[in-house]
C-alpha positions in Angstrom: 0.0 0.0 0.0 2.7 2.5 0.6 4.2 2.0 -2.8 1.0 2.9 -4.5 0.4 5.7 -2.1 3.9 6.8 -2.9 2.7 6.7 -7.1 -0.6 8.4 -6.3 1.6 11.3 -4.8 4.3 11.5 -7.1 1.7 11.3 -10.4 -0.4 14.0 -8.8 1.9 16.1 -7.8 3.9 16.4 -11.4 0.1 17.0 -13.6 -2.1 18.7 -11.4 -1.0 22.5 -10.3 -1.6 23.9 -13.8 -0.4 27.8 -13.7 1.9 26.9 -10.5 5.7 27.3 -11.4 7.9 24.2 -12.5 8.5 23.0 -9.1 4.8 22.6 -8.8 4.3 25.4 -5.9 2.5 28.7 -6.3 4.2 31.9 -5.0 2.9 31.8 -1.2 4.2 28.4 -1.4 7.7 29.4 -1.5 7.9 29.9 2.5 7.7 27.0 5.4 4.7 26.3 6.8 4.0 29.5 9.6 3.0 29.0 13.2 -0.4 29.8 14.4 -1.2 31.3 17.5 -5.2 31.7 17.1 -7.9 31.1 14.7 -11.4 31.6 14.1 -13.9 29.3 12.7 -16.0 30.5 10.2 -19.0 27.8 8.9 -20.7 28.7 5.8 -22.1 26.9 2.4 -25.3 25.2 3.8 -28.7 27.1 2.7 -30.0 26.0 6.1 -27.7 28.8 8.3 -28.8 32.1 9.3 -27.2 34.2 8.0 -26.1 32.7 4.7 -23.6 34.8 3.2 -20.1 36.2 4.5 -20.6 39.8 3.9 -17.3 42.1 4.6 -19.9 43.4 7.5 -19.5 40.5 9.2 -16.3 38.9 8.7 -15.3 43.0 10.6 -16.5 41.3 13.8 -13.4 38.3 13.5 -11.1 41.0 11.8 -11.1 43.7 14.1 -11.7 44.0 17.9 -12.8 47.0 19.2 -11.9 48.1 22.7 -13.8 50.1 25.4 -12.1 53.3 24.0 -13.2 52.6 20.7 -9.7 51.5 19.5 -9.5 49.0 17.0 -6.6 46.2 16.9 -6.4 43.4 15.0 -8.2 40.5 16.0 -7.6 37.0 14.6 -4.6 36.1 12.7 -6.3 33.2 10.5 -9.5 31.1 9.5 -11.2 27.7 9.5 -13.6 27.5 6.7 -16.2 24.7 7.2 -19.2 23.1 6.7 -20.5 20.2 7.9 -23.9 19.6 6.4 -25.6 20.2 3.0 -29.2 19.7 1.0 -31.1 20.9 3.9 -29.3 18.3 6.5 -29.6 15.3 4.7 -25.8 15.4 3.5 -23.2 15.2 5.6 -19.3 16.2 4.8 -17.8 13.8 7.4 -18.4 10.4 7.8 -21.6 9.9 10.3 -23.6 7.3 11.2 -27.3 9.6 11.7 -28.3 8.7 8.6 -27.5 11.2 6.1 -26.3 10.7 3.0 -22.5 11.0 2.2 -21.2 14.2 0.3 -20.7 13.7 -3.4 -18.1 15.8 -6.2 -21.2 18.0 -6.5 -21.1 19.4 -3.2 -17.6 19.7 -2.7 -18.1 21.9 -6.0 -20.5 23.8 -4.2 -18.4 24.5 -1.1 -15.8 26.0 -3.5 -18.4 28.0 -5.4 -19.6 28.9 -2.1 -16.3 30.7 -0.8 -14.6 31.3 -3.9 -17.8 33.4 -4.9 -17.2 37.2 -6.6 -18.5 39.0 -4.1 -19.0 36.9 -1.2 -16.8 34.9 0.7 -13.1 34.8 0.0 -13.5 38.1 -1.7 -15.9 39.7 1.1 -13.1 38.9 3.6 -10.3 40.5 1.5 -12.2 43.6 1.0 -12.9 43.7 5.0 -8.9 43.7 5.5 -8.9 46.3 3.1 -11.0 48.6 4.7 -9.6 48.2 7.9 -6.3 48.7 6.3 -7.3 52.1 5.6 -8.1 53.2 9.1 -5.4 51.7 11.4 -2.3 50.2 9.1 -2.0 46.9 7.4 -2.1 43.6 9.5 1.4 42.7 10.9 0.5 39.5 8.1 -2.2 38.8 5.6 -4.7 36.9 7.6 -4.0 33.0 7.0 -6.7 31.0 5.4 -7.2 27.0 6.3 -9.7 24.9 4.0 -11.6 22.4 5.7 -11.2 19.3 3.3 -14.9 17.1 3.1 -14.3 13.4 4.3 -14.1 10.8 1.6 -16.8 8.4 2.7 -16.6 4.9 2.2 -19.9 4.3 1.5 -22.8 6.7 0.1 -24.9 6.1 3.2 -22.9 4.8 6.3 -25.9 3.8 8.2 -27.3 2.0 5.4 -24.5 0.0 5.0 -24.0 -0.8 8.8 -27.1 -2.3 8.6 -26.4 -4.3 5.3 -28.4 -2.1 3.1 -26.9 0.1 0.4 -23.4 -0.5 0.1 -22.4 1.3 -2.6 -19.2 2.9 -2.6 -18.9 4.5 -6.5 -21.1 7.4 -5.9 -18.8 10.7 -5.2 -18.2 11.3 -8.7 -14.9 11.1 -11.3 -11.6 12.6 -11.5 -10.9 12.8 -15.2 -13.4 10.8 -16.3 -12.5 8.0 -14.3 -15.4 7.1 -11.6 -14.2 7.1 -8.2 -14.5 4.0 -6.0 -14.2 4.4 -2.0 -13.8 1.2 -1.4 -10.4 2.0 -2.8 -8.2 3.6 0.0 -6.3 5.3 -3.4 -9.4 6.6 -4.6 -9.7 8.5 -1.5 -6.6 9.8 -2.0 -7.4 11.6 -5.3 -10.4 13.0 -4.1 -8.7 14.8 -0.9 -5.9 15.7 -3.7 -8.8 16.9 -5.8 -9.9 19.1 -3.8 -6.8 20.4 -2.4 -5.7 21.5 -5.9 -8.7 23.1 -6.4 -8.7 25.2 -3.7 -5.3 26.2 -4.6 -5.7 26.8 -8.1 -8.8 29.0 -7.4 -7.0 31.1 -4.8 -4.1 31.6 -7.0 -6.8 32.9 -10.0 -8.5 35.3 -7.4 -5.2 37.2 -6.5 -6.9 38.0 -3.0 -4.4 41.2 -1.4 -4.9 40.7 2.0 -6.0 36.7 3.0 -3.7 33.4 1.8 -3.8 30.2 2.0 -1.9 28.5 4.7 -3.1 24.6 5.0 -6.2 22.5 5.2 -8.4 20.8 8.3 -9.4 17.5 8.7 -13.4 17.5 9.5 -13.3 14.1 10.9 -13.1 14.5 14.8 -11.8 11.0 15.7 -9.1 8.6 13.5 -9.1 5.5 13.5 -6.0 3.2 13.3 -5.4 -0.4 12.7 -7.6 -2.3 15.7 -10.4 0.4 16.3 -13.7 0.0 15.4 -14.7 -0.5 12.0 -11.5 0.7 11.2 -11.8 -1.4 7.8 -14.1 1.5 6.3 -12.2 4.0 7.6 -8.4 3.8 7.0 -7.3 7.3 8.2 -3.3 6.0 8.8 -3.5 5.5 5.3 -6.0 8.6 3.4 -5.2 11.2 5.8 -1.8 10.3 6.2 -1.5 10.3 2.6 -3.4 13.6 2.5 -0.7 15.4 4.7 2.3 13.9 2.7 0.9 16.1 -0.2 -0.1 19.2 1.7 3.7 19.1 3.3 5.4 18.9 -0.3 3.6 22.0 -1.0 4.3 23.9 2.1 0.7 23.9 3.0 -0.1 22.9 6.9 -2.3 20.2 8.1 -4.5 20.6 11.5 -7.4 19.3 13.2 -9.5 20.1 16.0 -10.9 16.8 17.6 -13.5 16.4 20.4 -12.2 15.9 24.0 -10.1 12.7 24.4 -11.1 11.3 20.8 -9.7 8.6 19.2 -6.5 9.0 17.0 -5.1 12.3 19.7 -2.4 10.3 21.5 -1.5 9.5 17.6 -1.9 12.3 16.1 1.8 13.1 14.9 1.8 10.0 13.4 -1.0 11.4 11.0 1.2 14.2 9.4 -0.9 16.7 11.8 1.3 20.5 12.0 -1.3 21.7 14.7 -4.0 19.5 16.7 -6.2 21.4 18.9 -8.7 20.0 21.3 -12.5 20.9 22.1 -12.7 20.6 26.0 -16.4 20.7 25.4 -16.9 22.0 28.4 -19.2 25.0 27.7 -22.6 22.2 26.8 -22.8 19.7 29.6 -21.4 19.3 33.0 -17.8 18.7 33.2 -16.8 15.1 31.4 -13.5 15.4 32.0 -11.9 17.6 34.6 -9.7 20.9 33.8 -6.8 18.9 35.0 -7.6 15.9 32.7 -7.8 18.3 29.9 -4.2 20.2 30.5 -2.8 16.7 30.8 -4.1 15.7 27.7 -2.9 19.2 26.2 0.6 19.0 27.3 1.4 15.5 26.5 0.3 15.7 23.0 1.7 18.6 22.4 -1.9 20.5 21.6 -3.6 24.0 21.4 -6.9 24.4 23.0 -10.4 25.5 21.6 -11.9 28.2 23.0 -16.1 27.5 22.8 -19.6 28.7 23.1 -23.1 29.7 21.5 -25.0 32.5 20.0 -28.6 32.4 19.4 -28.5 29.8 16.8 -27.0 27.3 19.1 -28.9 23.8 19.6 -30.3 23.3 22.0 -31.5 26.4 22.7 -30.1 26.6 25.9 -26.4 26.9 25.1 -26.8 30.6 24.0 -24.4 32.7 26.2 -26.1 35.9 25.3 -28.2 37.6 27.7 -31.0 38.0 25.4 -32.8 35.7 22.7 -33.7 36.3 19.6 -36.9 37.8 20.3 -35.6 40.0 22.9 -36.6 38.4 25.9 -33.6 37.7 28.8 -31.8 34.2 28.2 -32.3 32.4 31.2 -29.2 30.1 30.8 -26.8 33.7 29.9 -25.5 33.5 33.1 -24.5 29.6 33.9 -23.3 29.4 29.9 -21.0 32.9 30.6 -19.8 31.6 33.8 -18.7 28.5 31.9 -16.9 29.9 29.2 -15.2 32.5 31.7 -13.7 28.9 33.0 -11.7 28.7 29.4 -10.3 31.7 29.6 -9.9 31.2 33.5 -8.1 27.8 33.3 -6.3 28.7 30.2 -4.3 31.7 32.1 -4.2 29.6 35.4 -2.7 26.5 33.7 -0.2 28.3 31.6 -1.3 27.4 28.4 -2.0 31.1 28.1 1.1 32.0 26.0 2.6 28.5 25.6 -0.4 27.2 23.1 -2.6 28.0 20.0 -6.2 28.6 20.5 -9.4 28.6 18.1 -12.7 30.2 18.9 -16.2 28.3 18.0 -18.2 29.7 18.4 -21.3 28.6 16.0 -23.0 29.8 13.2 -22.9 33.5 14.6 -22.3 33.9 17.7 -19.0 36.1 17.8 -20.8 38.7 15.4 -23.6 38.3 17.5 -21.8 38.8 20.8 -19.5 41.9 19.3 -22.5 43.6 18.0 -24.5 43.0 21.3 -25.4 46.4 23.6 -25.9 44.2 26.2 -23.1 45.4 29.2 -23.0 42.0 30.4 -22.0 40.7 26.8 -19.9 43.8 25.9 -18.0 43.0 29.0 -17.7 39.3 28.0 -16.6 40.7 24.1 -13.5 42.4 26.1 -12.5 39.9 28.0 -12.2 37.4 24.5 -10.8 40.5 22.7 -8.0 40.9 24.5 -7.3 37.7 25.3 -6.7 37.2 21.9 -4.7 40.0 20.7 -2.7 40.5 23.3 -1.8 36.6 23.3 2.1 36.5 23.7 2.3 33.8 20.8 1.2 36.8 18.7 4.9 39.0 18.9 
């Protein structure tokens, strides 16, 4: 299998970065792979989420922070574009067994169409920098950029096929004419290379001023390995290994951000992963695993930490940490879901990861917009607390 692996690589990487130069890298490819020290996720290209579109408006909100004197700094350094869902939640871009169909070539298409849109998107967030630009000074850096790469499912409907009933694995789509098969770890390959290419080729045609492409993310949030369950179906030591071979001969980084204690974290490096950082998931449910259990877990695997919580389009409804709902009336749960966050940013500073380790924000569909923008004193106060934690992050000089 590594032979082949090795043939996929080599063939892919000679044909397939059209107007890159003749050492098949395009021109922000020419420097090593940059260190992170935050990173926002952004989710966008299902129909289903409120707001839709990424409008320069509200990509401001993750650009710039605003302090109490009105003085605005630079906020986060880069980006994790994602979806996870599609066709009004009956496609799924990671391998789930709920009972949604796979993702397909189609909607891989669409998530490209969806960022890499004229006025939307990709572009949106470049003209955001650019205004911002105006009033306080370029950005120390142009705001990094990692692509969250759709999962290569083995079969078309996981559940389905779990229960014996529609195994079919050639239904993503073709590379060159050729139909893809996923019961073919190869085939996998070529359609995370697929897309990887794509995204490049597209950011090199937009010329974007002020945003670039640094790496990719791995939606899956647990690997499996040789002995885990169904592990046969899955593969990761091979695809996703595979998948960070190539994004490493291009300079590109490679990260992931897996649930608390997930499978594949203690073996992580082993996967080709430049950055791993973990959800403590500590902001939804009473504590699972303790704060110490979580720095352990953090320092031994050499991880950065994800920051988490809800605005008003969190599910359940309850996880919202504003202090009003959408209708206006006070959130009931604002307080407890505040207080839990606080604990991140508490626990972080106590613990010394403050300074020593990256950090990303989820924070939903909306909610940092939704907490910036909030005249709520409770929330603004909140707002500061994550604003400066952020930018004045040591990991940041």
């Amino acid at each position: 299998m590594k032979k082949t692996l090795i043939t996929i690589l080599a063939a892919l990487t000679l044909c397939s970065c059209g107007s890159s130069s003749r050492s098949g890298l395009y021109k922000w490819e020419k420097d090593e792979i940059r260190p992170i020290a935050d990173a926002a996720i952004c989710y966008g290209g299902h129909s289903a989420r409120n707001p839709y579109l990424w409008t320069p408006e509200r990509f401001e909100k993750t650009i710039i922070y605003k302090d109490e004197q009105g003085q605005e700094h630079w906020f986060f350094d880069n980006m994790i574009m994602m979806e996870l869902w599609d066709d009004d939640y009956e496609v799924t871009y990671s391998i789930a067994n709920d009972g949604r169909y796979s993702s397909r070539k189609e909607h891989w298409q669409r998530q490209l169409d969806y960022w890499f849109d004229q006025q939307y998107g990709f572009a949106a967030l470049d003209q955001c920098i650019a205004r911002a630009a105006e009033r306080i000074g370029n950005p120390p850096a142009k705001r990094g950029i990692i692509f969250s790469l759709p999962d290569p499912v083995y079969f078309e409907h996981y559940t389905d096929a779990m229960k014996g009933t529609n195994r079919n694995t050639v239904y993503w789509g073709d590379i060159d004419g050729v139909q893809m098969d996923f019961s073919k770890a190869e085939d996998r390959i070529k359609a995370y290379i697929w897309m990887i290419d794509a995204v490049r080729a597209r950011f090199d045609a937009a010329g974007y001023k002020y945003i670039e492409l640094i790496g990719f993310y791995i939606l899956s949030e647990e690997l499996s390995a040789p002995g885990s369950f169904r592990y046969e179906y899955k593969e990761h030591d091979k695809t996703i290994k595979a998948a960070a071979e190539y994004c490493h001969s291009l300079n590109e980084g490679f990260y992931w951000v897996p649930y608390a204690m997930a499978p594949g974290i203690e073996s992580s490096k082993d996967f080709g992963f430049d950055l791993v950082v973990m959800q403590p998931n500590y902001y939804w449910t009473d504590a699972k695993w303790t704060w110490e259990q979580i720095e352990k877990t953090i320092r031994e695997n050499g991880l950065g930490m994800e920051l988490e919580f809800e605005g008003t389009h969190g599910e359940p409804l309850t996880s919202s940490i504003l202090s009003n709902l959408k209708n206006g009336e006070p959130n009931p749960y604002s307080e407890r879901n505040k207080a839990r966050f606080q604990e991140y940013l508490d626990n972080a500073r106590q613990r010394g990861l403050y300074g020593t380790v990256p950090f990303v924000l989820y924070a939903g569909t909306d909610g940092l917009f939704e907490l910036a923008s909030s005249e709520d004193e409770k929330d603004k106060e909140l707002y500061h607390k994550l604003g400066k934690f952020i930018t004045e992050n040591p990991l940041k000089k």
